[in-house]
BAZA-880852 format. One record per residue (C-alpha): residue in three letters; x, y negated, z negated. Coordinates in steps of 0.5 Angstrom, whole numbers, plus 500, padded with zeros to 3 digits. Each point is the difference from the previous one (the first is absolute). Example, Ala and Ser with C-alpha at 12.3 -4.5 7.8 and 13.67 -1.06 7.14 Angstrom:
% residues 2
PT rest   u   v   w
PT  ALA 525 509 484
PT  SER 502 493 502
***
This chain:
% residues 167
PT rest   u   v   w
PT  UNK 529 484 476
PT  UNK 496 505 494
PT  UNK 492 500 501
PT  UNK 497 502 494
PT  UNK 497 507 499
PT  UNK 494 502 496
PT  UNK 503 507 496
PT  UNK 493 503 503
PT  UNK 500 504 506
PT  UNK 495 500 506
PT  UNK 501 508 503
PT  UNK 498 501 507
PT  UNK 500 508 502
PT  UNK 499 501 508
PT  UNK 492 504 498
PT  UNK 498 493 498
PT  UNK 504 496 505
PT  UNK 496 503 505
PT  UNK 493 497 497
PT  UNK 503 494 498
PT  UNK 503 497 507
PT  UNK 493 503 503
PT  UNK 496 496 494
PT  UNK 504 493 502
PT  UNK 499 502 508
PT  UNK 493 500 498
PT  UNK 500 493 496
PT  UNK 503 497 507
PT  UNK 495 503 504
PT  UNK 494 499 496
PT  UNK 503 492 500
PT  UNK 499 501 507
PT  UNK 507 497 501
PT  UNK 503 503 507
PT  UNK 507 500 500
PT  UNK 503 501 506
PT  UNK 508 500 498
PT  UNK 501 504 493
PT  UNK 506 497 499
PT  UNK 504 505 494
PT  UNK 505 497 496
PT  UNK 506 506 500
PT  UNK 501 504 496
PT  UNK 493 501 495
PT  UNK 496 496 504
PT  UNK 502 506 507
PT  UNK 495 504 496
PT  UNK 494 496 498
PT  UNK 501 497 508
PT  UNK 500 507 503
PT  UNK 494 503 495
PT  UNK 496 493 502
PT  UNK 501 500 507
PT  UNK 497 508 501
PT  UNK 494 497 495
PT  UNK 499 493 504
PT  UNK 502 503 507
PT  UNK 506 495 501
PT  UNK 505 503 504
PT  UNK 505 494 501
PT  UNK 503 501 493
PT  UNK 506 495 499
PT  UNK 506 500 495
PT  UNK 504 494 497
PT  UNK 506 504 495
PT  UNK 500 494 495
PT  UNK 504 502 494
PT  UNK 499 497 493
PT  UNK 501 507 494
PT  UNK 506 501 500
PT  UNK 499 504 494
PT  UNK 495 502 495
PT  UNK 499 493 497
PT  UNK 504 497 504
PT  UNK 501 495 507
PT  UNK 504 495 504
PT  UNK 498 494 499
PT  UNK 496 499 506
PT  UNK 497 505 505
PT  UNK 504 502 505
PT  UNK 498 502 507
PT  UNK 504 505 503
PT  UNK 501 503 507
PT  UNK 497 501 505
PT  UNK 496 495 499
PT  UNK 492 498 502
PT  UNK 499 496 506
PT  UNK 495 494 499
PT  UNK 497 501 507
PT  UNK 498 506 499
PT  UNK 495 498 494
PT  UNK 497 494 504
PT  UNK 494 499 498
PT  UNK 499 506 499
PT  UNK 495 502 493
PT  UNK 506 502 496
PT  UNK 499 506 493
PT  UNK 507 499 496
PT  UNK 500 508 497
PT  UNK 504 501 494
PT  UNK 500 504 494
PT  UNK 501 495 494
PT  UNK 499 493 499
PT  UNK 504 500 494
PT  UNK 504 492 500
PT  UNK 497 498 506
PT  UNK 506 497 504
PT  UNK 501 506 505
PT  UNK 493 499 503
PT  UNK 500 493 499
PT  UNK 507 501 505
PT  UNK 496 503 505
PT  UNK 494 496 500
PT  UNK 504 494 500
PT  UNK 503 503 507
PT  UNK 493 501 502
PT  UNK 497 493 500
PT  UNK 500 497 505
PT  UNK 500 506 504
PT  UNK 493 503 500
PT  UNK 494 500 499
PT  UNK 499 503 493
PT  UNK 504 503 495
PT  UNK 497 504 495
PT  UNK 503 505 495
PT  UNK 498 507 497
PT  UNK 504 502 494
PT  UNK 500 507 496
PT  UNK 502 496 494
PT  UNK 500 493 498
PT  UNK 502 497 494
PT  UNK 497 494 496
PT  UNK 508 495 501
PT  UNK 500 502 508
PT  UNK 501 492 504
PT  UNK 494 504 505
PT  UNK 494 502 499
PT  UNK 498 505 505
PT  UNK 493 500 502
PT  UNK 500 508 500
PT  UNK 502 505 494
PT  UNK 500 506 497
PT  UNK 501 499 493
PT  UNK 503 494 496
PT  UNK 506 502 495
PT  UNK 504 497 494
PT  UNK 503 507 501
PT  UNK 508 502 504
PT  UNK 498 504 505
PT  UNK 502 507 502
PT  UNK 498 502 507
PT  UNK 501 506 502
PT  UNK 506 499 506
PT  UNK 504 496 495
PT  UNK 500 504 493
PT  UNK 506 504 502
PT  UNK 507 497 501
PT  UNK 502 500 507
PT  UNK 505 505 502
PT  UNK 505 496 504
PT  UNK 501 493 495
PT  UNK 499 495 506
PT  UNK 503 494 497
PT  UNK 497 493 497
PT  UNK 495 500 506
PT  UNK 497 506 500
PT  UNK 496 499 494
***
């Protein structure tokens, strides 16, 4: 599937990254939301979860590996969960942060919190970037952007080619 991308670039240098994923911590605390569970969506999401859970004192930080991206304005046709997967006692009734770095279509944390219902007490998201066409608003965010965005982890081609999935 080809997602349409805006010619404009979003640049995030890690100087600026720094005092954005401490802005957005300082959203989420001055809304008085306590997570318990941060819960990252790997690859970018490891960043922001970690960041945020330094920020808001939460150590039980979860991962889900759920790819999408298979490219630079690319993806499946679904998110895809992949191993070692989540399981679903561990978040009950648990105050669940979903951390990622972007809410781009929107189809990968409406994967995650589509996994979450049911399970936990609340579930809330924190974005660096959230842009206008995401199917999930997230209740916590940095910056909105029509803009492609370039962070500072994934500008460089990666040095071993992974394949498909490794996007």
């Amino acid at each position: 599937m080809v997602v349409a991308m805006s010619e404009e670039r979003e640049i995030l240098h890690w100087d600026t990254y720094g005092s954005a994923v401490r802005e957005l911590a300082q959203v989420v605390a001055d809304d008085g939301y306590r997570p318990d569970i941060i819960l990252a969506i790997a690859r970018g999401g490891l960043f922001v979860a970690g960041s945020l859970g330094y920020a808001l004192s939460v150590k039980n930080l979860y991962v889900m590996n759920v790819v999408y991206y298979t490219g630079v304005n690319e993806t499946l046709d679904v998110p895809t969960t992949l191993p070692p997967y989540l399981d679903k006692v561990d978040l009950k009734d648990s105050n669940v942060l979903i951390a990622d770095d972007v809410a781009d279509t929107g189809a990968t944390l409406k994967h995650v919190h589509e996994f979450c219902e049911g399970s936990v007490g609340d579930v809330r998201s924190a974005v660096l970037y959230e842009k206008p066409q995401s199917l999930i608003k997230c209740e916590y965010v940095w910056k909105r952007t029509d803009a492609w965005i370039e962070f500072p982890w994934s500008t460089a081609p990666p040095i071993i080619d992974g394949g498909v999935l490794d996007a």
